[in-house]
N, C-alpha and C positions, 0 to 999 in steps of 0.2 A: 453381677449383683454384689455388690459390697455394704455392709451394716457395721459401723462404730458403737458400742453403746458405751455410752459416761456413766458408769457405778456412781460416783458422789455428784448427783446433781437431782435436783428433787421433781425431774421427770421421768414420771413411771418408765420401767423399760418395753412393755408392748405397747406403749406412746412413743418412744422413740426407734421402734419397730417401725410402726405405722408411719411416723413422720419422715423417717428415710426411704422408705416404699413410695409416700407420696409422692414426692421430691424427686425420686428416679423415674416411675411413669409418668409426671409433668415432663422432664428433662427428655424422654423418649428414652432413653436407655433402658428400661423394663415397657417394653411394647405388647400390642394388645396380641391378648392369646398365648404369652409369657407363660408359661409352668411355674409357679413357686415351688422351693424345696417343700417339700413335707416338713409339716410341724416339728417332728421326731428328729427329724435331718437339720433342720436352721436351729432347733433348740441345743441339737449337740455342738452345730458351728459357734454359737454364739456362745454356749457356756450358759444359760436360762433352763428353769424348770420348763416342761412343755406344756404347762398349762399358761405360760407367758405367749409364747407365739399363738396358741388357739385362740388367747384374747384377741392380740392384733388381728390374726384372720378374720373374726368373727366382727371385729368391728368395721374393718376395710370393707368388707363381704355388706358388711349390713347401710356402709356409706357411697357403696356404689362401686368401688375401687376394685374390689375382684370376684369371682364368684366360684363355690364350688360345685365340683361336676361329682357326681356320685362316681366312686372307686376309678378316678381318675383323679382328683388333686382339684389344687385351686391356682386359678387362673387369672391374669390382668383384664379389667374391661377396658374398651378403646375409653374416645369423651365423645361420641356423636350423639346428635342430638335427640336420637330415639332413647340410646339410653339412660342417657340426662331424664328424659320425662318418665324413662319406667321405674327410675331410683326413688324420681318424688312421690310415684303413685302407692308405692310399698310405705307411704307416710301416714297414708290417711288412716283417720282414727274417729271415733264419733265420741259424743259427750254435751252437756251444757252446762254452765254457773254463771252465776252474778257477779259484779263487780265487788270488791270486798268496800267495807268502810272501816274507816280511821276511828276512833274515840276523840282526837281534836277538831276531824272535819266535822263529827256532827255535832257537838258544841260551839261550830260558830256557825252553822247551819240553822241551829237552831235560833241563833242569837237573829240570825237575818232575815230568820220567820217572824219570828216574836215582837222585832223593834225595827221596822223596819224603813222609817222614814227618818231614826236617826244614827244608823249602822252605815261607815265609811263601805262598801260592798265590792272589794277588789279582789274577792275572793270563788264569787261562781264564773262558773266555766265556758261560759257564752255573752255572745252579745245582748246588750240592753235592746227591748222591744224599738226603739225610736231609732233606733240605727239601721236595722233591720229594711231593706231595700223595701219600700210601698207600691206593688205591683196590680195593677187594675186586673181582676179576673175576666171572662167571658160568661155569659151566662148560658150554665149547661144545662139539659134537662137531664131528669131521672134517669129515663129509659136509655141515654146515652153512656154513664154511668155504668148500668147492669149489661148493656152489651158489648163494653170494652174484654177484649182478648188479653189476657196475661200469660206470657212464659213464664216457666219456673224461674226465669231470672230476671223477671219484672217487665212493668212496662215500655214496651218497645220504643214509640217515639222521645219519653226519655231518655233511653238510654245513649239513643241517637243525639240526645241534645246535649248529654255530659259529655259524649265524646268530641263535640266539636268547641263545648266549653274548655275542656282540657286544651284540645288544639290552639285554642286564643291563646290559653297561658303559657305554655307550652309549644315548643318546634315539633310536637310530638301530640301523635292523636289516635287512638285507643281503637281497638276494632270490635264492631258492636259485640260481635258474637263473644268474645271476652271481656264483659261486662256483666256485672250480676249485681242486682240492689238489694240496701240490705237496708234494715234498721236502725242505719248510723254508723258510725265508725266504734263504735264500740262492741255491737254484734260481730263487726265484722272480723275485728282481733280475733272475740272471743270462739269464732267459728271456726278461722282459719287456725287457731293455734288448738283444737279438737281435733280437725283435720289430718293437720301437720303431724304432730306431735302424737308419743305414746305414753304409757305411765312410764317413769323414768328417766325420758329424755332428759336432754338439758339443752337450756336455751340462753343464748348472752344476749344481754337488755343492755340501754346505754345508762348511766349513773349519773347524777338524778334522771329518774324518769316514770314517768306516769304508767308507763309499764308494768311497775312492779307494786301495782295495786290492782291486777287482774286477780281474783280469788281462784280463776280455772287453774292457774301456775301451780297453787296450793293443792287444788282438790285429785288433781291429777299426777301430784307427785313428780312434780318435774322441777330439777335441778336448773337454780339461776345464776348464772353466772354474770355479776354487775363490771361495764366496758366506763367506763370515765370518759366521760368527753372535757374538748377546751372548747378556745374560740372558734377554731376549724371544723368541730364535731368530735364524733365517736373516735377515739384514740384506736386506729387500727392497729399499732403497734402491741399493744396491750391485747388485742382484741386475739391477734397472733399469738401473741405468748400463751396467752389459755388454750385455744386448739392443740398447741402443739403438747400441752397437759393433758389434756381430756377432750373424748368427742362431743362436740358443738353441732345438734343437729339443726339448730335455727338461728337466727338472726332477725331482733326487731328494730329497727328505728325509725328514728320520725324527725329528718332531715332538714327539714324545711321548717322554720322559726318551733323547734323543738319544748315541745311541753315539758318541762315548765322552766326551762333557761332561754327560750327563743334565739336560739343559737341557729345558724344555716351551718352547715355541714358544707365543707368548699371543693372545687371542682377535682382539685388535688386530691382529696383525702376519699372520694365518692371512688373515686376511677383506680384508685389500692384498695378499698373496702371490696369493690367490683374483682378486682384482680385476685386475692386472699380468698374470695367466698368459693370463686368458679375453680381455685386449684383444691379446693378442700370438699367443694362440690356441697357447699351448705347453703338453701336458700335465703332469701332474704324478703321481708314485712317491708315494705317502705309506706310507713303512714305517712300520707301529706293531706291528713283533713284540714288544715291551713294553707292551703299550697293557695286556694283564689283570693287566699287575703295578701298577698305580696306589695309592698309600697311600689316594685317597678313591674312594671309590667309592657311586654312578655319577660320572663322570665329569662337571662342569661345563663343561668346553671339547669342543664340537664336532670330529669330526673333520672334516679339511679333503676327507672322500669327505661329508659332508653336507653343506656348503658349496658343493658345484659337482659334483653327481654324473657329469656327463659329460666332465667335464673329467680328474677325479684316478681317477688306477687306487692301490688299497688291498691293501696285502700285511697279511698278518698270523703268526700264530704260536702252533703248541701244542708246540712243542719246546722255549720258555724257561718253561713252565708243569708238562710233562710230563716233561720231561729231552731231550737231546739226543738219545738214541739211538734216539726215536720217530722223529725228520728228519717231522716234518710238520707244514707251512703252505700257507696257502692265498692264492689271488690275488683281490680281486673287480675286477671289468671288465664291459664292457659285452663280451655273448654273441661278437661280431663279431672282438675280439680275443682271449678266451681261445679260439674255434675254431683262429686262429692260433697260439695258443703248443701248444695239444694237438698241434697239424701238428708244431712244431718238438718238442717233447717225444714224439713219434711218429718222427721221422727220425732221432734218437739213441738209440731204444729204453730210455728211461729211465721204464718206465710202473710207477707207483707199485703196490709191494705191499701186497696185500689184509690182511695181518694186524694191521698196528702201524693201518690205518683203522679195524678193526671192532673192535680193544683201543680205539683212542681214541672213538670211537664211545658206549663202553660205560662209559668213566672219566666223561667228560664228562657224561655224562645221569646218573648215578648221583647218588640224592639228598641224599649227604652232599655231593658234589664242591664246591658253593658255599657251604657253609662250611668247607671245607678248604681253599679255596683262597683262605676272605678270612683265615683262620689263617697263610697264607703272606704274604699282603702286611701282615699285620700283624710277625710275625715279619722280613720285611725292611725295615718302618720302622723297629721298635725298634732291630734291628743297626747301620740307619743311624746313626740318632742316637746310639746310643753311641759308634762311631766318632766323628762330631764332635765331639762333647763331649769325649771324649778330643785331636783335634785342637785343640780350642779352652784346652784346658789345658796342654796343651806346645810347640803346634808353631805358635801362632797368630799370632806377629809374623813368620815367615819364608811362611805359606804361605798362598793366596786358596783361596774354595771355597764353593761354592752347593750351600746341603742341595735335594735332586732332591725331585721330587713322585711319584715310583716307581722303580720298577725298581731294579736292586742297581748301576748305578755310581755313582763321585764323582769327581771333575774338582779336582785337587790341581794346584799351580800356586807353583813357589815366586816370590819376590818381591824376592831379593836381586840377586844379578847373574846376567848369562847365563851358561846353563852347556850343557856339551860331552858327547856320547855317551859319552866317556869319565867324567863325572859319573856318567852313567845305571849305567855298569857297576859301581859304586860297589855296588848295590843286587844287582845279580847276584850278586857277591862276600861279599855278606853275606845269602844264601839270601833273598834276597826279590825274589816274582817280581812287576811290574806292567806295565801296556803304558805305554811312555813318547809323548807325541806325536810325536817326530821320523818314529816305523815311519808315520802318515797322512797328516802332512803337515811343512808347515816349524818348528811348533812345537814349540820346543826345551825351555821351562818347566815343561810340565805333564806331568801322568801320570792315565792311568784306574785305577781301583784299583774291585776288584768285592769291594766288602763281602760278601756274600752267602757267600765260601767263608772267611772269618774268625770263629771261636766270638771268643766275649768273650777269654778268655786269649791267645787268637793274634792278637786287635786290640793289647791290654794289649803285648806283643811287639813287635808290626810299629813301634809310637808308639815304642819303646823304641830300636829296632834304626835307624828313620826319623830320628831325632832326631839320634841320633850321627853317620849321615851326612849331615846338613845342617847340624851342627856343622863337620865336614869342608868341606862348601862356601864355610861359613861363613867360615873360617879364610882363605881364598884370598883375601876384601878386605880383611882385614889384611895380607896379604901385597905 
């Protein structure tokens, strides 16, 4: 066992304890059942106070990596795959909160209550009703209704039917019993990151991202640490650099046309995210509540839950398929934790009602539903691209933007100089609603814009109305 530590470099030294540890029981040169020196012993080798090495231990100890034995010392754990699962069980945690709100979301919120047949509307978060797949119900009676069976993890022939929906999009197809429905994808963060997570923790989010507008982050005191993505995705490099700073007990992304840059994350950068998580032994959130809205279909890129099944817990979504008012998505997990989030979803009394499952239930298996629903992602390519084409004919020397591979955002980005909330209001002012980056993170330049609630005329508009104020912008470097 050999330890280098670099005094002038601005990573702690029971970080670079921990990091050289990891690195040798990856490499197998400290193998399982390994003795470590005593605190007392490696604090003298090393030249560190010994309240340095009881850091590391304690943090190794608490990530999986070693355990101690009462008046025996501490020990390397192998990586098998029992005790992979018994590292994430010592995670769970219970709790509940709301999502937080912005002060600019709900001034255009309000704008698009208030005025609403003349508000550009590129700014809420779902599909328009008229898009929304038109699926003939069956006619139930009452009694059928009050004698349907629910597990704690929802209804069954559902769950049967997301899994084999997933299977279409996907080379990969969910097994029932690790399926659990929730109240949309947004309970379902907010469940698993109670769960997961302790006060404390700290967790890396990707930058921009809708993420970091969970209020639990807050309420529970947990440390965020913001990963930059590009075109590729989540910058794993970066993502690297922090662990090896501080422990990173989570990981959230949301891969697949990414809220609110609509970026895919590529097959490259998934399979080193996969690689970095499982040597650091840190789970991973893969949100793909966009995953069925994909322009190709099936899917080419793996999910990062097939890539490392024990590693990634997988949210998904039939509320951006179905309409919102459904609130239903599901979690898949290994059995061990979703029993855990049913405890927490049990002690809030928030147990999913039976009707919007057995209506969806009955949308989804119906044998038109898969081509009306590849009529929808067709109908949201085409929208796409008209929008850019329109941007590329007016708006294309002041603004950057990557056509997405699904889902209805786009990621607009001007290019001239930096500009101020008070820009943004620019846009409020002239009935057009879009989420600006500033409301997620520090980026001031860009804005989400959800094609999907723009007809062709109220694109033709938005270019119109957009243009003149970035002529406005414009003006201010002449100035």
């Amino acid at each position: 066992m050999n330890i280098i530590l670099e005094r002038e470099t601005n990573t702690p030294l029971y970080r670079q304890i921990m990091n050289q540890l990891i690195s040798q029981i990856d490499a197998g040169s400290l193998y399982e059942n390994f003795r470590l020196p005593s605190e007392r012993e490696l604090a003298n080798q090393l030249g560190v106070n010994r309240s340095t090495v009881v850091r590391a231990y304690d943090e190794l100890n608490a990530e999986g990596f070693v355990e101690k034995r009462a008046s025996s010392g501490t020990y390397v754990i192998g990586q098998s795959e029992a005790q992979t699962v018994n590292h994430l069980r010592e995670r769970i945690q219970f709790n509940y909160q709301n999502y937080q709100q912005n002060d600019y979301m709900t001034k255009v919120e309000e704008m698009i209550k208030t005025d609403t047949s003349s508000v550009l509307d590129a700014y809420s978060g779902e599909l328009p009703y008229n898009l929304i797949p038109n699926i003939s119900l069956p006619n139930v009676n009452w009694q059928s209704f009050l004698s349907v069976e629910v597990s704690r993890l929802g209804y069954k022939p559902l769950r049967k039917n997301i899994a084999t929906l997933v299977g279409k999009m996907y080379s990969y197809e969910p097994k029932i019993e690790e399926i659990m429905l929730t109240a949309g994808g947004q309970q379902s963060l907010v469940l698993l990151i109670q769960s997961l997570l302790k006060p404390g923790d700290t967790v890396a989010l990707e930058d921009p991202s809708f993420f970091n507008g969970i209020s639990v982050l807050n309420a529970m005191s947990i440390k965020v640490v913001r990963i930059p993505i590009d075109k590729d995705g989540l910058c794993v490099n970066e993502l690297e650099d922090a662990i090896k700073k501080e422990s990173i007990q989570l990981v959230l992304t949301n891969p697949n046309f990414q809220n609110p840059t609509g970026t895919t994350m590529s097959l490259t950068r998934r399979k080193k995210l996969i690689a970095l998580c499982e040597l650091y032994r840190i789970p991973i959130i893969e949100d793909d509540v966009f995953g069925q809205l994909a322009y190709e279909t099936p899917s080419r890129i793996p999910l990062l839950k097939e890539l490392s099944p024990q590693l990634v817990i997988y949210i998904g979504s039939l509320s951006k398929i179905l309409g919102s008012r459904m609130q239903l998505g599901w979690i898949e997990a290994p059995v061990y934790v979703l029993d855990e989030v049913a405890k927490l979803r049990d002690e809030y009394e928030t147990q999913l009602n039976i009707f919007p499952q057995v209506m969806a239930s009955y949308a989804i298996s119906d044998s038109e539903f898969s081509e009306k629903l590849m009529v929808l992602r067709q109908t949201l390519e085409k929208r796409m691209r008209y929008f850019i084409e329109a941007i590329k004919k007016e708006l294309s020397s002041s603004l950057d933007y990557t056509m997405p591979k699904g889902g209805y955002y786009i990621w607009l980005t001007y290019t001239k100089r930096t500009l101020t909330k008070e820009d943004w209001r620019l846009l409020i002012n002239d009935s057009i609603a879009v989420l600006p980056g500033f409301v997620m993170s520090k980026e001031m330049q860009s804005c989400r814009v959800n094609v999907s609630r723009l007809t062709t005329k109220q694109i033709d508009l938005f270019i119109i109305k957009f243009k003149d104020i970035i002529t406005q912008w414009n003006k201010q470097i002449e100035e």
